[in-house]
C-alpha positions as CSV (number, residue, x, y, z in Angstrom):
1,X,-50.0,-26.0,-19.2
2,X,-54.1,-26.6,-18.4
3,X,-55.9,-25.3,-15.3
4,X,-57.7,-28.8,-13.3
5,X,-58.6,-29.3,-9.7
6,X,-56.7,-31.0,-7.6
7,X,-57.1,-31.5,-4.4
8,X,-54.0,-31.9,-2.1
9,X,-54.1,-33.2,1.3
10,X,-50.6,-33.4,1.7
11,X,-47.7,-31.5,1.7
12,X,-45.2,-30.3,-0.8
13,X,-44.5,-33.2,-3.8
14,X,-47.3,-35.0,-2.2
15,X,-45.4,-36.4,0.2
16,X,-47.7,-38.6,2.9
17,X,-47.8,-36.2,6.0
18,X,-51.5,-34.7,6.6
19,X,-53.9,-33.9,9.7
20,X,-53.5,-31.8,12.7
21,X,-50.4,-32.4,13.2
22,X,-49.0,-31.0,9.9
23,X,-51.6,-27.9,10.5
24,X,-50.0,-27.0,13.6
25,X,-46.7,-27.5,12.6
26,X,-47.0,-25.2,9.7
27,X,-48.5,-22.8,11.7
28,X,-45.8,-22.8,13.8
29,X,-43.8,-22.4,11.0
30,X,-45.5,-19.5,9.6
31,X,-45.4,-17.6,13.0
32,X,-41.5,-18.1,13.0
33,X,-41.2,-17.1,9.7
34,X,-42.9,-13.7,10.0
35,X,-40.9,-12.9,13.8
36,X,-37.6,-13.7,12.1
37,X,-39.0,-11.3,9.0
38,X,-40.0,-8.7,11.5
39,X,-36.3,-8.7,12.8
40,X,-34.5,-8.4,9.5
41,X,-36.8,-5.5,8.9
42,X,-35.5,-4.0,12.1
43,X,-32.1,-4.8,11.4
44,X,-32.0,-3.4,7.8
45,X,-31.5,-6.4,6.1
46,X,-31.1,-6.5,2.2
47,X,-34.0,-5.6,0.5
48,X,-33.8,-8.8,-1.5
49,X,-33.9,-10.8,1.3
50,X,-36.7,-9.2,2.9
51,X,-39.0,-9.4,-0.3
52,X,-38.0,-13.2,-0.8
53,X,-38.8,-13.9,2.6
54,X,-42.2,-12.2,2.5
55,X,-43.4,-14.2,-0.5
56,X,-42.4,-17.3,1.0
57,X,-44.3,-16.5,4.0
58,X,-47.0,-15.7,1.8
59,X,-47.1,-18.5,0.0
60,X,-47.2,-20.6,2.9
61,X,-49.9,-18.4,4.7
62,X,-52.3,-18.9,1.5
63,X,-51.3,-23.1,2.2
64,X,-52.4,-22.9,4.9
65,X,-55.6,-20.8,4.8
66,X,-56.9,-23.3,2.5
67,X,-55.8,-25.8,4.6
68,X,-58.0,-24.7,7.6
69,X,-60.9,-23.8,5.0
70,X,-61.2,-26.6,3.6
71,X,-59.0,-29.2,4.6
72,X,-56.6,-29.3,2.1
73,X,-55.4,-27.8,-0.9
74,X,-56.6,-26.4,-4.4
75,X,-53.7,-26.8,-6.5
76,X,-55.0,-25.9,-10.5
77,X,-51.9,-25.7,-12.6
78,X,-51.1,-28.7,-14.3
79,X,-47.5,-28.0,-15.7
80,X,-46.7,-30.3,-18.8
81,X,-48.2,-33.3,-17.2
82,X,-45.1,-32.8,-14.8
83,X,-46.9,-31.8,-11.7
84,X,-49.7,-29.8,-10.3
85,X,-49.7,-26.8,-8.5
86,X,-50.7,-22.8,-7.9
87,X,-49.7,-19.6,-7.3
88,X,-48.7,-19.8,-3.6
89,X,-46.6,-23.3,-4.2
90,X,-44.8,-20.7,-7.1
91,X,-44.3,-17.8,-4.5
92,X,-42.8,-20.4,-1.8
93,X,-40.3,-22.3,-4.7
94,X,-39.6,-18.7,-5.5
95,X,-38.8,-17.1,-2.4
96,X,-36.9,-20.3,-1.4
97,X,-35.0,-20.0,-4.6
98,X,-33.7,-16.0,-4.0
99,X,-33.1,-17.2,-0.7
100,X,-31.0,-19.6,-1.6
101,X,-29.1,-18.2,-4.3
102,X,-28.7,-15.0,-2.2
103,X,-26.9,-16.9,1.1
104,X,-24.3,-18.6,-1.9
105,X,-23.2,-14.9,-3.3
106,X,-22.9,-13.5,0.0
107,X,-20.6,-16.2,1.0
108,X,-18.1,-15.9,-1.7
């Protein structure tokens, strides 16, 4: 693992979607995430649940803050020549992950 700038003006695995439009649709996307986060709060969700669902959203907040500063992102992390990344694209694979495995135990 090195540290190198990258800059990404696309979204996740580089796939070709960029401009406005993928600016306002994450913001959209944000603002959703944190009403429905609000609500499970309310309701006394699983702690778990709650915590994955605020990394997530802070993951993609961080995304999208560069985004707007500076019209893309600075992703640092080269992993094994495998891909490059940072910290928030970590927190949103993360959260996504708990998230994930969490909805499969409570359904068995």
């Amino acid at each position: 693992m090195k540290f190198v700038l990258s800059k990404n003006f696309n979204i996740a695995f580089s796939l070709p979607l960029s401009g406005s439009f993928l600016s306002i649709s994450i913001t959209l996307l944000i603002i959703i995430l944190i009403i429905f986060l609000l609500y499970l709060i309310k309701k006394r969700y699983s702690i778990i649940i709650i915590l994955s669902l605020f990394t997530l959203i802070l993951g993609a907040t961080s995304n999208a803050l560069d985004r707007l500063v500076y019209g893309y992102v600075i992703d640092y992390l080269d992993v094994f020549n495998f891909t490059i990344l940072n910290i928030a694209d970590i927190l949103i694979s993360l959260g996504a992950m708990v998230l994930i495995i969490t909805n499969f135990k409570n359904d068995k």
